[in-house]
C-alpha positions as CSV (number, residue, x, y, z in Angstrom):
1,X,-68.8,-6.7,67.3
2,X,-65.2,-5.6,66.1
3,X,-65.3,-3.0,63.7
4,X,-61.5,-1.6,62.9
5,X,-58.8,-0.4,60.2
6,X,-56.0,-1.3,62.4
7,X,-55.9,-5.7,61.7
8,X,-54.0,-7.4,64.2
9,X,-53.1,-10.9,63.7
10,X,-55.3,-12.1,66.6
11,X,-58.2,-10.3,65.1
12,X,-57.4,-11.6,61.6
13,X,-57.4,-15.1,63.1
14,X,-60.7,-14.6,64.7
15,X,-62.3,-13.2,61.7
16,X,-61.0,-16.3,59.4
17,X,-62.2,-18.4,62.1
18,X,-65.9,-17.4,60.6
19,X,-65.0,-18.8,57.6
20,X,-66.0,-22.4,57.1
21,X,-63.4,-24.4,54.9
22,X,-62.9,-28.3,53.9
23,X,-60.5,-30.3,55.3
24,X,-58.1,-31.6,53.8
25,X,-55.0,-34.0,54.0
26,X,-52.3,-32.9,52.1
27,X,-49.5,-35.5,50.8
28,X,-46.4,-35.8,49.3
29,X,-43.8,-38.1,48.4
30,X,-40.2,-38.5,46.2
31,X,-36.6,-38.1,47.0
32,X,-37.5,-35.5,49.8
33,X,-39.8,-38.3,51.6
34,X,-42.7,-38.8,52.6
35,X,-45.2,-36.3,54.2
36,X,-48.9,-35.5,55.1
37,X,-50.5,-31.7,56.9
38,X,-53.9,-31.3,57.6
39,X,-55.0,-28.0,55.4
40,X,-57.7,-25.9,54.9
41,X,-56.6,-23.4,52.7
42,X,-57.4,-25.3,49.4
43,X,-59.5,-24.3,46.5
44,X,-59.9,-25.1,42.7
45,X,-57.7,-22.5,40.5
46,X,-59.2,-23.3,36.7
47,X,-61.0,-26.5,35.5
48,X,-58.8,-26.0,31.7
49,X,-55.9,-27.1,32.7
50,X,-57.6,-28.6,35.7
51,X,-55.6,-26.8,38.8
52,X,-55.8,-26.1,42.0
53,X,-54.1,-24.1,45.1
54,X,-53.4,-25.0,48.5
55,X,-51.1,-22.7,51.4
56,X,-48.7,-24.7,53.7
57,X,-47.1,-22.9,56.4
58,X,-43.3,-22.1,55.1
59,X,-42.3,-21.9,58.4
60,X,-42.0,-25.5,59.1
61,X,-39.1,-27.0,57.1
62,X,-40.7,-30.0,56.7
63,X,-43.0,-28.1,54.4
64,X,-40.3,-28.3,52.2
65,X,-40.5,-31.5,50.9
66,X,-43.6,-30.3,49.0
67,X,-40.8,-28.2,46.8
68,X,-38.6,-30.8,46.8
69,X,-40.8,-33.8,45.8
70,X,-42.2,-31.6,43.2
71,X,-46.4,-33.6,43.9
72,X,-48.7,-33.2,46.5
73,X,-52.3,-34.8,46.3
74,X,-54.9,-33.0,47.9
75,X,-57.2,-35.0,49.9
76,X,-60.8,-34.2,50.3
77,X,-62.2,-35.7,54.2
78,X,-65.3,-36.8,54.9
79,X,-66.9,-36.9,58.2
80,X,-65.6,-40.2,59.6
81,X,-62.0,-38.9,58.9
82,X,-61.5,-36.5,62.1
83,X,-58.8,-38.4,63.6
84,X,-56.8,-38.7,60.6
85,X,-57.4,-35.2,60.5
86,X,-55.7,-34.7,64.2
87,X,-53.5,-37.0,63.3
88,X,-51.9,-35.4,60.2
89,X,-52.5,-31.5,61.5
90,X,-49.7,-32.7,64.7
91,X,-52.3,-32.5,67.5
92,X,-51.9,-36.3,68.6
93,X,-48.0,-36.3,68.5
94,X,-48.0,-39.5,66.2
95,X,-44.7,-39.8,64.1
96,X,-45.4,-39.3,60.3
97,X,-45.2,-43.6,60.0
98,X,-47.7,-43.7,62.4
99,X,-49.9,-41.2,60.8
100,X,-49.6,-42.6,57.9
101,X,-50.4,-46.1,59.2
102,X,-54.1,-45.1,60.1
103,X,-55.5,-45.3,57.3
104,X,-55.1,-47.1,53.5
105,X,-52.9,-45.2,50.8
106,X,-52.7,-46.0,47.0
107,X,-51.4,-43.7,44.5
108,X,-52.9,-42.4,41.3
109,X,-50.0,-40.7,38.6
110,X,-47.7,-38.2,40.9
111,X,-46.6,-41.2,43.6
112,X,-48.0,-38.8,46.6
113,X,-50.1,-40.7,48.8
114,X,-54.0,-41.1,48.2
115,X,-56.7,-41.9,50.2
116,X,-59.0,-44.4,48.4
117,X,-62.2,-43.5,50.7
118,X,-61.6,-39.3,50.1
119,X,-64.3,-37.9,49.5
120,X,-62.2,-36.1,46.3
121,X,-58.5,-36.5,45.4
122,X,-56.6,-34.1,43.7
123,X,-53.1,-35.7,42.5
124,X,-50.7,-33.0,41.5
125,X,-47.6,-31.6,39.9
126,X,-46.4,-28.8,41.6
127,X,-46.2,-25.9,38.5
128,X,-45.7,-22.9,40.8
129,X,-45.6,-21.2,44.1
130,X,-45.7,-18.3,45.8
131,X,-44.1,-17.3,49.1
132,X,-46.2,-14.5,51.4
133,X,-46.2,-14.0,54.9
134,X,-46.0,-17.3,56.8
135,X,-47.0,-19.3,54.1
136,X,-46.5,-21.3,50.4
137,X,-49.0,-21.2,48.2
138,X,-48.2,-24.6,45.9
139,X,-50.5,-24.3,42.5
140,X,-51.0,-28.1,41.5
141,X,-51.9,-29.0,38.0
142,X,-53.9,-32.2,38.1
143,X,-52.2,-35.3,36.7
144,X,-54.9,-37.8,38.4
145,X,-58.0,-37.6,40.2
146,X,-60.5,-40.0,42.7
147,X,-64.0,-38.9,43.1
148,X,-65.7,-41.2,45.8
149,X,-68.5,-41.9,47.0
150,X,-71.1,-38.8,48.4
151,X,-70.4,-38.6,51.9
152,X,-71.0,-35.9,54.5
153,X,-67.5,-33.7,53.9
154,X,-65.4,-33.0,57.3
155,X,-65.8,-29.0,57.8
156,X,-63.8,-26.5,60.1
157,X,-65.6,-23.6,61.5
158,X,-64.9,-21.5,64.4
159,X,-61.7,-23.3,65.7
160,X,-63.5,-27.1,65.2
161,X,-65.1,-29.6,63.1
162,X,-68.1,-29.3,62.0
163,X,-70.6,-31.4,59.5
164,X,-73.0,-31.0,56.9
């Protein structure tokens, strides 16, 4: 057991490795193209006006799009979605088309890619972020929404999937 004042990232990382998170496939798309990441760091903000959050790492520019496009939808994965998952977080080395290509997109109101079989979709207008550290947090007022059907969700717990 680690007990300490002094936080190192490595020790950060460990500690937020304990906490068990949805996964989620995050998309965009507009003048600044088309893009997906795998994300964790998502949560609901406020159900009046429905909202909700999710961080993107600032450090790679093709983050940006996210700020350029002005939408993201946020993508909910059930369990049969781990290699889309790999895919989109960059682990496979697919090209964005072919990430895209493995699976079935529709769109709801914003334009940004939506996956029909998620177990949620969030479908968003970007109406703030906020740069700290490493990352963007994008706030995402909800313009459209997909609730489907009650699967097991795709989880992340200590550095891998997991399933409830």
């Amino acid at each position: 057991m680690l007990k300490t004042n002094e936080i190192e990232p490595r020790h950060y990382r460990d500690a937020m490795a304990r906490f068990a998170g949805a996964v989620h496939v995050v998309t965009t798309d507009g003048p600044a193209g088309k893009r997906g990441v795998t994300a964790i760091a998502a949560c609901s903000v406020s159900d009046n006006p429905p909202t909700v959050l999710v961080c993107l790492n600032r450090e790679n520019p093709n983050n940006d799009s996210f700020v350029k496009n002005g939408v993201f939808a946020l993508n909910t994965l059930a369990a049969e979605h781990q290699e889309l998952s790999n895919a989109f977080s960059g682990l496979t080395g697919l090209s964005p088309e072919e990430r895209f290509a493995l699976a079935r997109w529709e769109t709801i109101a914003t334009g940004a890619p939506t996956l029909p079989d998620a177990l949620a979709v969030f479908d968003c207008h970007v109406v703030k972020t906020v740069e700290l550290g490493t990352h963007r947090v994008y706030f995402g007022q909800v313009a459209g929404l997909s609730i489907g059907d009650k699967s097991s969700p795709l989880l992340y717990h200590e550095r891998g999937y997991r399933v409830l």
